[in-house]
C-alpha positions in Angstrom: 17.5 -12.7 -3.6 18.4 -14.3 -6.6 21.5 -16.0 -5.1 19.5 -17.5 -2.5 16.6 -19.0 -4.5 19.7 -20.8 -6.6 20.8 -22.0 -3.3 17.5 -23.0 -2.5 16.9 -24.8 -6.1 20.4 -26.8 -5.7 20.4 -27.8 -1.9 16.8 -29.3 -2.9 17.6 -30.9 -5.6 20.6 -32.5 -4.0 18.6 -33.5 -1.4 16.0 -35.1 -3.4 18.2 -37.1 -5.7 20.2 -38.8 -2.6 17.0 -39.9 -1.0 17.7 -38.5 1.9 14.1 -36.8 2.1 11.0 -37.9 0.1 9.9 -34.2 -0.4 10.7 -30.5 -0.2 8.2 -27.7 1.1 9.5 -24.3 0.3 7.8 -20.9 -2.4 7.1 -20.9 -6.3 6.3 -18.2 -7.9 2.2 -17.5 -8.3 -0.3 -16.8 -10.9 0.4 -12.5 -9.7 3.8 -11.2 -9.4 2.8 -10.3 -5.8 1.7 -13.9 -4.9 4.4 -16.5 -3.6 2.9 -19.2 -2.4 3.7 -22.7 -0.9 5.5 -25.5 -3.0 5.2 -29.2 -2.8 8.2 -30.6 -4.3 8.4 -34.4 -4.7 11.1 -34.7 -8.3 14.9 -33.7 -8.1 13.9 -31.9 -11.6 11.1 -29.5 -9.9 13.3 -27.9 -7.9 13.7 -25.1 -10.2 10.5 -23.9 -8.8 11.2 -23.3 -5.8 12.2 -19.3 -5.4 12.5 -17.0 -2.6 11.3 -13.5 -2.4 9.6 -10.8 -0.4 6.3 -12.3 -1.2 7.3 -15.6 0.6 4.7 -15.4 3.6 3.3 -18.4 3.8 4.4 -19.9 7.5 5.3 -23.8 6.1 5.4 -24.9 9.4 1.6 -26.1 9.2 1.8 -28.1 6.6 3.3 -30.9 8.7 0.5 -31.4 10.4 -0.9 -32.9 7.2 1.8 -35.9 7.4 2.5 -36.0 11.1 2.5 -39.4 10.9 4.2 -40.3 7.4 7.3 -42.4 7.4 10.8 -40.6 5.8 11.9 -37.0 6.2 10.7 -33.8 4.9 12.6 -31.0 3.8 11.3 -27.6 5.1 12.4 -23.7 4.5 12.2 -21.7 7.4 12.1 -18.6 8.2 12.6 -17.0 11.7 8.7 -17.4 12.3 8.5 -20.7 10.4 11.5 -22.1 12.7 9.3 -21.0 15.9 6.7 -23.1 14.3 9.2 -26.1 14.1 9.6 -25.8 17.8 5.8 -25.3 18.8 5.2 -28.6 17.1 7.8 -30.5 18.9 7.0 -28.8 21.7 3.4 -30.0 21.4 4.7 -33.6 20.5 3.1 -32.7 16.7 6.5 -33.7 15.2 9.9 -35.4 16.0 12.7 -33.1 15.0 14.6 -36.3 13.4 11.5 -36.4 10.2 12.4 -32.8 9.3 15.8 -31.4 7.6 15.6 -27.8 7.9 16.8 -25.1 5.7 17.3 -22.2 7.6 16.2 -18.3 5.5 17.4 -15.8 7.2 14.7 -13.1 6.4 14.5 -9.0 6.2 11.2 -9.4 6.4 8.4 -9.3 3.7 6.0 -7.1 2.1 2.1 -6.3 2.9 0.6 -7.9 -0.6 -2.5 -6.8 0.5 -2.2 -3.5 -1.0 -0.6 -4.5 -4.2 -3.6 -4.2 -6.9 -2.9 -0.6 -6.1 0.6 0.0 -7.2 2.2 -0.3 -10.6 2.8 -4.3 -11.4 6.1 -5.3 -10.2 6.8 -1.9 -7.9 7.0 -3.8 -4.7 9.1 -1.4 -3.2 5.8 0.9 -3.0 4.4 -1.9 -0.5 5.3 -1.6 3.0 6.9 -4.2 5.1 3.7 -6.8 6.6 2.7 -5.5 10.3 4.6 -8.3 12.3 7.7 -8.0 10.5 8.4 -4.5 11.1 8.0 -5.9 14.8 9.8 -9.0 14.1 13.2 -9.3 16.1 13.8 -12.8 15.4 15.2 -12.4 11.4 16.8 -15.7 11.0 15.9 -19.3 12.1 16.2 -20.3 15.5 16.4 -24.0 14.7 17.8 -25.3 11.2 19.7 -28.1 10.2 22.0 -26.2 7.6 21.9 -21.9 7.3 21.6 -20.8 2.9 22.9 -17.3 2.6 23.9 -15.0 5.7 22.5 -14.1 8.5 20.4 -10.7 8.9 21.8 -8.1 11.8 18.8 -8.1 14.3 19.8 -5.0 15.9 17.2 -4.5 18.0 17.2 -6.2 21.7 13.7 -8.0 22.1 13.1 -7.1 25.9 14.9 -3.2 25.3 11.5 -1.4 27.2 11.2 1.4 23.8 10.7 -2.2 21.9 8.5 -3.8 23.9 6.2 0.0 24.3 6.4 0.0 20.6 5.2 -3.4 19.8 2.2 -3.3 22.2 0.9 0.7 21.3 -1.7 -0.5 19.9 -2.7 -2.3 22.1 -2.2 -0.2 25.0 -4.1 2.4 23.4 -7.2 -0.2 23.3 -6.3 -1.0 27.1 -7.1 3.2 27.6 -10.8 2.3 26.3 -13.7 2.6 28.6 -15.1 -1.1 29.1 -18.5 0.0 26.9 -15.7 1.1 24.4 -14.2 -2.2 23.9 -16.7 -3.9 24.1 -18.1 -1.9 21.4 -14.7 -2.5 19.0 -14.8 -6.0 19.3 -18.4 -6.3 18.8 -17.8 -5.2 15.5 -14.9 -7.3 14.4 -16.6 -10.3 15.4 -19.6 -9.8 13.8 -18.1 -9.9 10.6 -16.4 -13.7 11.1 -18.1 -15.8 8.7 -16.5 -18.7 10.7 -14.1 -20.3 7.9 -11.7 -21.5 10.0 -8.8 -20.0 8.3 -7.0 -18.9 11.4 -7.4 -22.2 12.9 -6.0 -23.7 9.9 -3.0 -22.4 9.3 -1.6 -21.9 12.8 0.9 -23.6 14.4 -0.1 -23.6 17.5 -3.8 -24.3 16.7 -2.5 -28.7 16.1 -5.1 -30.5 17.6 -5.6 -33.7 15.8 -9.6 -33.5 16.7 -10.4 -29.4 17.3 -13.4 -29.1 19.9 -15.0 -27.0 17.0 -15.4 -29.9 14.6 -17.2 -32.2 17.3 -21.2 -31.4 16.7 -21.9 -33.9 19.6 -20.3 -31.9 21.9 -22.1 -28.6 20.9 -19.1 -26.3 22.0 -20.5 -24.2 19.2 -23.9 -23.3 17.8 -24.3 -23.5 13.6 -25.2 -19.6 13.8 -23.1 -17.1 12.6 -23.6 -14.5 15.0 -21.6 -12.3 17.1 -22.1 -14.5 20.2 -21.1 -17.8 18.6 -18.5 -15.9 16.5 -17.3 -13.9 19.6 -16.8 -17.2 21.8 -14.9 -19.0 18.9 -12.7 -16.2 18.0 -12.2 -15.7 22.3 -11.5 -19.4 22.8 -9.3 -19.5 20.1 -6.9 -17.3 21.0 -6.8 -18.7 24.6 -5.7 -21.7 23.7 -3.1 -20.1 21.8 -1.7 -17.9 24.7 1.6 -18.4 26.0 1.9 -20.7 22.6 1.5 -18.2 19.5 4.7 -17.9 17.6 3.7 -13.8 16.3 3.6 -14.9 12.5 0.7 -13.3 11.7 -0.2 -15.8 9.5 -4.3 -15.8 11.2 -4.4 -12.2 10.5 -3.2 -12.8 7.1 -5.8 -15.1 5.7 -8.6 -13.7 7.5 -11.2 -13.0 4.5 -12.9 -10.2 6.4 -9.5 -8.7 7.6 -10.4 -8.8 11.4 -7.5 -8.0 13.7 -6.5 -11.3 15.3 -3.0 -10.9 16.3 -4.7 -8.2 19.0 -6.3 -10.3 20.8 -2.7 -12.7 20.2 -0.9 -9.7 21.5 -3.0 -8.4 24.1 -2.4 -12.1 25.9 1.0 -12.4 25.3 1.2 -8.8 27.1 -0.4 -9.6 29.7 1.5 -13.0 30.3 4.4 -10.9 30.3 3.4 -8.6 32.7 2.3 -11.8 35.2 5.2 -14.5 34.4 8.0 -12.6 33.0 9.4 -11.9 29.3 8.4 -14.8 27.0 8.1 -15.7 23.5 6.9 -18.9 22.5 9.5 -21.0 19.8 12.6 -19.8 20.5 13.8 -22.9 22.5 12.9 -26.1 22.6 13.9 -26.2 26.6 11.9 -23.1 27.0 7.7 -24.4 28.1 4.9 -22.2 27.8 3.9 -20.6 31.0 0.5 -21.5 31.1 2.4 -25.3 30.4 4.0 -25.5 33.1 3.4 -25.2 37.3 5.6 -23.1 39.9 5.0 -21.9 43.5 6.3 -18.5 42.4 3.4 -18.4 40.0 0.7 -15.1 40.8 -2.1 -16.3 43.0 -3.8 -12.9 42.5 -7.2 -14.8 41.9 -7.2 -16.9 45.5 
């Protein structure tokens, strides 16, 4: 990975010194050898921070929502996910593809940090891959202005059905649960939200310049932390996300009380499968959501 972080340091640097972009978001190395997090980089001669390593999780993507409406380009690395990210904003008319020069990573995927105080410092080969990327069939960037380093071999065929059983088994084993039984599962995840936002924060999809949950007047939700209010956040969250979550697993990742959001993410994105066909949001910029768009062949199950 070596090669590619030198890559990365030159092509940002190069890119900073012609003025072509006003500033570069891409990985430095953190305080913990298991810890690579984002990078602001504004100087030609701080581009030697920037690295790139299996500890790069961080979905950048986000980050433009902070200066969706500066003027001059940004410089972004991408990853598969981060690139889906890319296209959900445009998508969403968060972004106009000509502010962003993107440099496509392709990625292996990246390892599970969580587990890391447990291992020797520096074995990183102990850790196991994160959960979504040993799902992940989407390697390199599906949108990218220039490609550093070569492309990974995705070798697996996203709609094969052993892929597709594979990726939802966890789901489908919750599916198997009496009603009482799920209800009882969730109950328990939710009561331990403390309602940070986190999730909300560094999604993607979740780019609403004004979110519903930040307007008191309104009184979508009550000040208490309980497992109804929690429940109806975390629930209304993720529908507005269906059809539109790019399967980063950045939500999941942040969560401080390590609640399993990316089920209730999968369990919709199953299910819109199963209704309107195989889907997965940020792939293609041509491609709408399909709880975006309106056709007479939709299911009418409900009427």
């Amino acid at each position: 990975m070596s090669d590619l972080t030198s890559m990365m340091q030159t092509r940002a640097k190069e890119l900073l010194e012609s003025g072509e972009v006003s500033y570069v978001i891409g990985w430095e190395k953190g305080t913990f050898w298991f810890n690579s997090p984002p990078a602001f980089i504004h100087e030609a001669e701080e581009a030697e921070r920037l690295i790139w390593d299996e500890f790069c999780l961080d979905n950048l993507a986000h980050f433009l929502l902070e200066d969706r409406y500066a003027e001059g380009k940004v410089a972004l690395f991408v990853k598969g996910c981060d690139s889906r990210g890319i296209n959900r904003l445009i998508q969403d008319k968060q972004l106009k593809r000509e502010r962003v020069y993107l440099l496509g990573i392709p990625c292996p995927g990246l390892k599970d940090n969580s587990k890391a105080l447990e291992v020797a410092d520096g074995q990183s080969e102990q850790l196991p891959l994160v959960p979504v990327c040993q799902d992940c069939r989407h390697k390199n960037p599906v949108i990218f202005d220039e490609l550093l380093g070569e492309e990974v071999n995705e070798e697996i065929a996203s709609t094969s059905e052993t892929t597709v059983e594979k990726k939802f088994a966890d789901i489908t084993e919750l599916e198997s649960l009496s009603a009482d039984e799920r209800y009882e599962y969730w109950a328990k995840q939710f009561k331990r939200c403390i309602r940070c936002f986190a999730c909300r924060n560094v999604c993607p999809a979740c780019n609403c310049t004004v979110c519903c949950f930040d307007i008191p007047k309104v009184g979508w939700l009550g000040k208490q932390v309980n497992e109804s209010e929690n429940a109806f956040y975390q629930l209304t969250r993720s529908m507005h996300v269906a059809g539109r979550c790019i399967e980063c697993g950045a939500c999941e990742k942040v969560c401080p009380m390590d609640i399993p959001i990316m089920q209730l993410n999968k369990k919709l994105i199953k299910d819109l499968n199963e209704q309107f066909g195989p889907y997965e949001a940020g792939l293609n910029l041509e491609d709408m959501p399909p709880l975006g768009i309106y056709s007479v062949d939709d299911p009418d199950e409900f009427l």
